[in-house]
N, C-alpha and C positions, 0 to 999 in steps of 0.2 A: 750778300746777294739775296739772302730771305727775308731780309726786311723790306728790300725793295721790292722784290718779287708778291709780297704781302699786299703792300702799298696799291701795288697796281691794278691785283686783280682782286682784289676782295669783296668787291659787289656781286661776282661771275663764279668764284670759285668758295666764298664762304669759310676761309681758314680759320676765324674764330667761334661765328656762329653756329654753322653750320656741320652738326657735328656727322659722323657715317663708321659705322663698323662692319667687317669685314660680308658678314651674314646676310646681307638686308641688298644686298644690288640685285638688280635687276636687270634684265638681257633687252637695253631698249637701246635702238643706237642710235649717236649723233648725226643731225642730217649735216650737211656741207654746209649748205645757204647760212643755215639760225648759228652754228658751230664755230664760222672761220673769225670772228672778232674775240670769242672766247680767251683761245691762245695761240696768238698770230705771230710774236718770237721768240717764244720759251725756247730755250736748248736746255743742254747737262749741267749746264749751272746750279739750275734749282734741285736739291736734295733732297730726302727724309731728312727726318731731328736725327743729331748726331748718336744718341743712345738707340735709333731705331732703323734697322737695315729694312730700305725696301722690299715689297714682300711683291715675288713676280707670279704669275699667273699663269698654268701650261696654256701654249697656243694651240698645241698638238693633242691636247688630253686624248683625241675621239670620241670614246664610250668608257672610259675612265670618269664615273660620276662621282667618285671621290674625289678625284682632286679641285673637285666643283667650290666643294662645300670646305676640303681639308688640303688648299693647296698650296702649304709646307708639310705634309706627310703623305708618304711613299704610300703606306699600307697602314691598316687599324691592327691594333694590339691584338693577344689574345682575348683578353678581358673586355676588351671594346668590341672583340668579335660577337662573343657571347651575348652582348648586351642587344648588336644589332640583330641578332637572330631569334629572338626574345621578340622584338618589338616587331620583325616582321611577322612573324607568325601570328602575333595579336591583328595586325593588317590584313594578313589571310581571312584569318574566321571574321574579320569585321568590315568587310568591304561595301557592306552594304549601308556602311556610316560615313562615306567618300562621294560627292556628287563630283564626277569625273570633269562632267559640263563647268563648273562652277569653279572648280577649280583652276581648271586651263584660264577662265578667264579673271578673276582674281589674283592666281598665283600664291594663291596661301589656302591651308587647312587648319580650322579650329577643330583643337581637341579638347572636350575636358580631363582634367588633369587628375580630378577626384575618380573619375569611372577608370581611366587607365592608371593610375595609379592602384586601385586594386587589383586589375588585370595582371600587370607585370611584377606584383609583389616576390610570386617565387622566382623568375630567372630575372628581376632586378630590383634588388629588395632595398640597394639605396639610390632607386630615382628619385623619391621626393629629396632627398638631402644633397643629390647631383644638381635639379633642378633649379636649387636655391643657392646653393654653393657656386657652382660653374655654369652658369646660365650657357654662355657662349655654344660651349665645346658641346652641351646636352643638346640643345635646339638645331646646335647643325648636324649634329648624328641624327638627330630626328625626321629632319629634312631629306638628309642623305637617302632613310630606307623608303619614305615615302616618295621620294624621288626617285627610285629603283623600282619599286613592289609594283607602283602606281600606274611606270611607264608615264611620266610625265615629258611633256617637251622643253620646259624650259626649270629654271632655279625655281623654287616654292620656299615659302615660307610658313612657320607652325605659329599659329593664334592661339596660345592658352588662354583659357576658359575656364571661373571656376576653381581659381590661384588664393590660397589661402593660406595666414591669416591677412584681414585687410590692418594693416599700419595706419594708426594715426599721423600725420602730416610732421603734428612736435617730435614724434619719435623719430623722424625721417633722419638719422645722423651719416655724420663720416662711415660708421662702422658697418652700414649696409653697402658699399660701395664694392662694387662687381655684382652686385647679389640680384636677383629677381626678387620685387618686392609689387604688393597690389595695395592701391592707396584708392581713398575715393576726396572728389571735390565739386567745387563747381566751380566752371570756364570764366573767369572774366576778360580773359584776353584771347584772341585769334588772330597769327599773320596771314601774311601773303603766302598765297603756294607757289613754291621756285623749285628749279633742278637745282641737285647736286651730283657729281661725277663720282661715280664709286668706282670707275676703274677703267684705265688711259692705255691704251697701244701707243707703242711708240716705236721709231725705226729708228736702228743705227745707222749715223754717216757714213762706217767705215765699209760694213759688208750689207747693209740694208736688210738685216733680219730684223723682226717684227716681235716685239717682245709684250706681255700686258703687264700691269704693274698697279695692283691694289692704291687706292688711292686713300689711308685711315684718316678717319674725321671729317672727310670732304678736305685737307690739304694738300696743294700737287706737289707730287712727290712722284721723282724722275729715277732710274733705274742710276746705280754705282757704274756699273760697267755690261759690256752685251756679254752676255751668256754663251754666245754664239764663234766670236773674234777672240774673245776675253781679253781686246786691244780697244775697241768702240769707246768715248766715253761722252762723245757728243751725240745727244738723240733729237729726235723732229716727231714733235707728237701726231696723232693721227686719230684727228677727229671724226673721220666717216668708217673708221675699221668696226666689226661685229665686235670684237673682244672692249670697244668705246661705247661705257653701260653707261646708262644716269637712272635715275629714279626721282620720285617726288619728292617733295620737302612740305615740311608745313613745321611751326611754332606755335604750342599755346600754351597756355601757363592758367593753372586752377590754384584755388584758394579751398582751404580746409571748409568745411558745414558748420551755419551756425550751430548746429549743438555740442560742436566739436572746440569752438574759439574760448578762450577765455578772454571773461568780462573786461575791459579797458586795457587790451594788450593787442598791438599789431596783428590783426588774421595771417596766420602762416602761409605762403603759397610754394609753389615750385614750378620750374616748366618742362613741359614734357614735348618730346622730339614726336613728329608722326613723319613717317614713311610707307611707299608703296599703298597699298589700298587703306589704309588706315587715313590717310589725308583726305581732308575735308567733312571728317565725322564727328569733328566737334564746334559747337557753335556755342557760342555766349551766353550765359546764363543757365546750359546745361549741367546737371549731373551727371557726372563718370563715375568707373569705374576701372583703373589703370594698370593694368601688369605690364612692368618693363623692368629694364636694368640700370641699375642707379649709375650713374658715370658723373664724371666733374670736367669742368670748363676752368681751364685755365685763362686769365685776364690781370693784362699788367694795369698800373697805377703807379703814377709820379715820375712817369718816364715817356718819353716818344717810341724809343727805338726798346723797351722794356729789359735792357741792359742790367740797368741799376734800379730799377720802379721793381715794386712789391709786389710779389707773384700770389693772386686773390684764386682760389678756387672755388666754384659753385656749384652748385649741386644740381643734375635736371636727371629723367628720366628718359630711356630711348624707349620707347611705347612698343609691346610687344604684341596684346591685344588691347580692344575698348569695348566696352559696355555702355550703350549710352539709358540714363534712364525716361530719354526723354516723350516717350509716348506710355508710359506708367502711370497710372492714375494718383499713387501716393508715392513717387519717387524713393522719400526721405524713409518710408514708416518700415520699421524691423521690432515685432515681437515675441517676446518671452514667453516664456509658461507664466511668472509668476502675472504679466503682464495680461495673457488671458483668463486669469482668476479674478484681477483686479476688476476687467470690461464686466464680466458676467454677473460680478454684484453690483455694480456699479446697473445694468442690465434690470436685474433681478429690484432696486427699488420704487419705491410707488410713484414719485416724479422726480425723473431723470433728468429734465432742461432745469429746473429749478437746483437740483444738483451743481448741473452745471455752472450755474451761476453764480453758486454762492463760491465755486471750485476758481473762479477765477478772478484772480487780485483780490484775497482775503483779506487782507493788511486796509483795501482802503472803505469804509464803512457806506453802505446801502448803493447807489447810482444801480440800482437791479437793472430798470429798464436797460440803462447806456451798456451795462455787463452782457446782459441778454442782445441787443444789438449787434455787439465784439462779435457773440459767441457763433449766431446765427453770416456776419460777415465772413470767419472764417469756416464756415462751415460750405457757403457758397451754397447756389443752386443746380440745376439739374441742364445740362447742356441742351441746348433748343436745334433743329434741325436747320433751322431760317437763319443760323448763325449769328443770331445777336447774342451777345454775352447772359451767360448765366452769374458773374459773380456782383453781387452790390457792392458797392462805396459809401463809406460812411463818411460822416463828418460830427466833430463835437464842440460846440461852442460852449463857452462860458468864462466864469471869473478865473483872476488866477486863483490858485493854492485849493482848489477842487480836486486834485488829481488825475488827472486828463495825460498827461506826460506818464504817470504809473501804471494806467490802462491801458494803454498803449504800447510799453514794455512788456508788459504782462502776455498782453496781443502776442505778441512779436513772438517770444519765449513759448508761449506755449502752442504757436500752429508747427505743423511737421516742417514749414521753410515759411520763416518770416524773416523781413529785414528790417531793420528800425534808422531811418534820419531824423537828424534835425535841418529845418529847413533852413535857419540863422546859420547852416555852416557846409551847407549843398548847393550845387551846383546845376543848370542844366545837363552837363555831359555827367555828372556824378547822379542823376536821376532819372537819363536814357540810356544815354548810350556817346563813346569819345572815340574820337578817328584820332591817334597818335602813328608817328613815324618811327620805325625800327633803325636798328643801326645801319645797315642796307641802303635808307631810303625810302621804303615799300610801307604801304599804311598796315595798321592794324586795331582791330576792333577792339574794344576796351566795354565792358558793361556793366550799365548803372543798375539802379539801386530795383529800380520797376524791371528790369529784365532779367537779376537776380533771385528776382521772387516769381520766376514765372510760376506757374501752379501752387501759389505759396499768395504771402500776406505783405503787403511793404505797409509800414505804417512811419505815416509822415508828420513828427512834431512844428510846432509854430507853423504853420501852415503861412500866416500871415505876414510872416518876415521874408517871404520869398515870393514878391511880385514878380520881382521881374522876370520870376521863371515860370509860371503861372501856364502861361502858354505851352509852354514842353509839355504840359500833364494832359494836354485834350487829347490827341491822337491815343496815348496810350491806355487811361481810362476808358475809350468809349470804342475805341478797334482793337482794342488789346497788342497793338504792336508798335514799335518803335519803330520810323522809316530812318534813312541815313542815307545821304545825296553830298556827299562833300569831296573832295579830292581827288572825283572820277573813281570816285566810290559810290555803287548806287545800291542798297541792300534793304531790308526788312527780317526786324526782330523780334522772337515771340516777348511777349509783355502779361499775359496773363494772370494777372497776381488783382489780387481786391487792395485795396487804399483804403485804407483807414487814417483820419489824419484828425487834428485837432489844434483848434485857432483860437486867441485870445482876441478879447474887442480891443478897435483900434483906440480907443477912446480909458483905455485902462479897467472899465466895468461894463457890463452890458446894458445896453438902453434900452428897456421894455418899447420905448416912443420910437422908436426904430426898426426897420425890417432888417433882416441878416445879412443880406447883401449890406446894406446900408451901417453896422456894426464893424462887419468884417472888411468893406472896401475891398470884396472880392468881384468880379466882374460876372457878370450872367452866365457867361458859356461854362466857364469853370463850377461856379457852383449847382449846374442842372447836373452835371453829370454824377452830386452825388444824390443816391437813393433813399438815403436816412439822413437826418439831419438831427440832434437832439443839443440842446439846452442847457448848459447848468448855470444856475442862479445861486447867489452866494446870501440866500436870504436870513437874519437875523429869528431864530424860534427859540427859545429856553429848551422845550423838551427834545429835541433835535441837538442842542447842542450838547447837553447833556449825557445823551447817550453816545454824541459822538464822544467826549471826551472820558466816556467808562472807557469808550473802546479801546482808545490808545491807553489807558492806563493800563489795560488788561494784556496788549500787547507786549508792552514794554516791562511787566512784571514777569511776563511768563508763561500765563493763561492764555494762550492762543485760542482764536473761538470761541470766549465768550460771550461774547454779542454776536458774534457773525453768524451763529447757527440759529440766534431765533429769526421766527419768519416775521420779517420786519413786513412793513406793508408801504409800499411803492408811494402812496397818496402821502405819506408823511413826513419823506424825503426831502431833502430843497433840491427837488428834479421836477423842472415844466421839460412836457415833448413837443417841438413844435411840430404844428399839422396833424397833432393827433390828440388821444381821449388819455390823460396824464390819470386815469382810474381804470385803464387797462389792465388782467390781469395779468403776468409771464405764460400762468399757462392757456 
């Protein structure tokens, strides 16, 4: 009867997706009208899992606000006494760190964990080891006092703040599972916001007492017998009763930070559950920061009725608090000491851009100008009030085997969020933005490559091998945003990132007898929107080549640097700029 019961209602009720623990409902109730198609002939048929007894919910509690938060326990322990009488006292002296207003309408209090955590060190000297250990049981004690102390009207939830250490994404295994774990990434995926039922009244046929009954994961799950009769076993659920809670839902799934992936290996991701006020704070292309509890999804494979098919578990997070970085000017940037030692000599010498220049893609010999362009791209300019964009767009034309592909990795590597394609192997929805369907039915946003790099760098190889996507790049070059109008889905997405890209002629070498449009077989609109445009010619010079081939011998022997640190002189490069005076100096 649960696989049919599965079958039926799984778009409404979310039995695999949609996951819910006990902590996180919410006192909102179902109305009649939106409610009666939900579940229109459920009886007693449908169970909990046979290892897990339905967990019922007092209807009578009162002012019993324990059994809100703890309701399979009569009373807290002695030890558990101690612990709440600890934390309310730190509530006492600190009330002045509670916006009453704010929370009634929310329904959650951020703490940080670092300030209380020294707080409560003498009357609870292992909450950080409780907190990481037994998320659950700690977070609803915590709830409990500040749902007492507060004088709150309805269930609260606690937003930690400030949960440390952050885990890398690789490290993310089996073995943190129950644990509170804080991870950071960026969004490439966002669903649809839906309810899920956290907790069902139901009547019995026989004497019509009214019982609630925890609903875990968002699976329905119908009471054994009435509590009341202890004869009942057929019940009638009751979608308009108070004790008929739902709350929000949202899915979205982040990928690890570029400085975070290793080189030619799958970017790691994970998805994380948001509930209650937490939904709708993360969008595409954003940086987080995620405290929650690692939990697994079970998912059968090579089976219909998942009998005999291979039981897959997977890993997501149920999102506890979010940090979002997205109104942070350098999102990605965290420095060291030795880090601030490095800046201040780096500071401290006599020309610093020229520095710079030689500091980035050492390995490939002189292109100073094309390096100093990179450098000044990622560095961007200064935000204008009239809202036209501050950051320029580069473009690099020239021969192959220039290095233009190495500069451009380099790029990518060294701003604090760059992303790097190749255009021979990208896509329009892999360069804006993809409208994909959930298992549900329900769309969900998917982001590319320029919405990845919002405040950051996307730098785009072969430029030339991707006509026919050519057109996806105007909007977000020149409005910094990606729109998206498809599926009765109508949104807009930040895009903020500088393009740096680099295109071979169509023609195999560059034709001096030709204009760059006319090379590249790139179209007007596209190529206005970039701001730089530079040149490389693959010109035949003895002393140029010369010195090119010290240099790689010098590389390849060991002597890093010995060409690169003298100051080459820009005029004797095989570097033309177009549109400008190619005996310019860097500085």
């Amino acid at each position: 009867m649960r696989r049919n019961w599965r079958g039926r209602y799984r778009n409404n009720w979310y039995p695999d997706r949609r996951r819910k623990t006990n902590r996180d409902a919410e006192d909102t109730s179902l109305d009649n009208s939106s409610s009666s198609a939900r579940i229109s002939s459920t009886t007693g048929s449908s169970r909990a899992p046979a290892n897990r007894l339905p967990i019922v919910v007092p209807v009578n509690s009162g002012n019993n606000i324990w059994k809100i938060y703890f309701p399979t326990q009569d009373s807290p322990s002695a030890e558990v006494t101690k612990k709440i009488q600890c934390f309310k006292s730190f509530i006492d002296k600190n009330k002045n760190l509670f916006d009453l207003e704010k929370i009634d309408q929310t329904r959650s209090v951020p703490l940080d964990v670092q300030n209380l955590q020294n707080e409560l060190i003498q009357g609870w000297p292992s909450f950080s080891n409780d907190l990481s250990e037994a998320p659950n049981d700690t977070l609803n004690l915590l709830e409990y006092c500040l749902h007492e102390t507060l004088k709150c009207e309805s269930k609260i939830k606690v937003r930690i703040l400030n949960h440390q250490p952050v885990i890398p994404l690789a490290n993310l295994k089996v073995n943190y599972f129950g644990k509170l774990v804080t991870i950071k990434g960026t969004v490439i995926r966002v669903g649809s916001v839906g309810l899920i039922c956290t907790s069902m009244a139901f009547e019995c046929s026989s004497c019509h007492c009214v019982q609630a009954v925890v609903q875990p994961q968002g699976i329905f799950t119908a009471p054994n017998f009435c509590q009341s009769c202890n004869g009942g076993v057929k019940f009638e659920p009751i979608q308009s009763s108070p004790f008929t809670t739902t709350t929000d839902w949202q899915v979205a799934k982040i990928q690890e930070i570029q400085s975070q992936s290793i080189s030619g290996t799958i970017p790691r991701s994970v998805e994380i559950e948001l509930q209650g006020d937490l939904v709708g704070t993360a969008c595409p292309g954003d940086v987080l920061s995620v405290t929650g509890i690692v939990q697994v999804r079970g998912e059968s494979k090579g089976g219909e009725d998942g009998k005999r098919a291979a039981r897959l578990l997977q890993l997501y997070i149920e999102a506890v608090s979010i940090h979002s970085q997205r109104n942070l000017s350098n999102p990605s940037l965290s420095f060291t000491l030795k880090d601030y030692y490095a800046i201040q000599e780096i500071h401290a010498s006599e020309d610093v851009f020229r520095l710079l220049v030689h500091s980035l893609c050492p390995t490939i010999f002189g292109h100073e100008p094309v390096k100093a362009g990179l450098i000044l791209g990622m560095i961007g300019g200064t935000e204008n009030e009239n809202g036209s964009r501050s950051n320029p767009h580069i473009l690099v034309v020239g021969d192959p085997g220039l290095g233009k592909s190495q500069l451009l990795q380099a790029a990518a590597h060294a701003a604090p969020r760059g992303v790097y394609v190749c255009g021979a192997s990208a896509s329009a929805g892999g360069l804006t933005v993809a409208l994909g369907r959930e298992a549900g039915g329900d769309f969900a946003l998917e982001a590319g490559a320029l919405v990845l790099a919002d405040k950051g760098v996307c730098c785009i190889d072969e430029l030339d091998k991707m006509t026919a996507y050519h057109s996806s790049l105007l909007e977000a070059m020149e409005q910094r945003r990606v729109s998206v109008a498809k599926g009765g889905v109508v949104c807009s997405l930040a895009a903020r990132a500088t393009v740096l890209a680099a295109a071979n002629p169509a023609a195999g070498s560059y034709n001096r007898a030709k204009t760059v449009a006319e090379n590249l077989k790139l179209n007007s609109a596209l190529l206005s929107r970039f701001d730089l445009v530079f040149i490389l010619l693959d010109k035949p010079d003895e002393k140029i080549d010369a010195m090119l081939s010290e240099h790689v011998l010098a590389l390849h022997s060991g002597h890093k640097g010995k060409n690169t640190n003298k100051k080459t002189n820009p005029n004797s490069s095989n570097i033309s700029i177009s549109d400008g005076d190619s005996n310019q100096s860097l500085r």
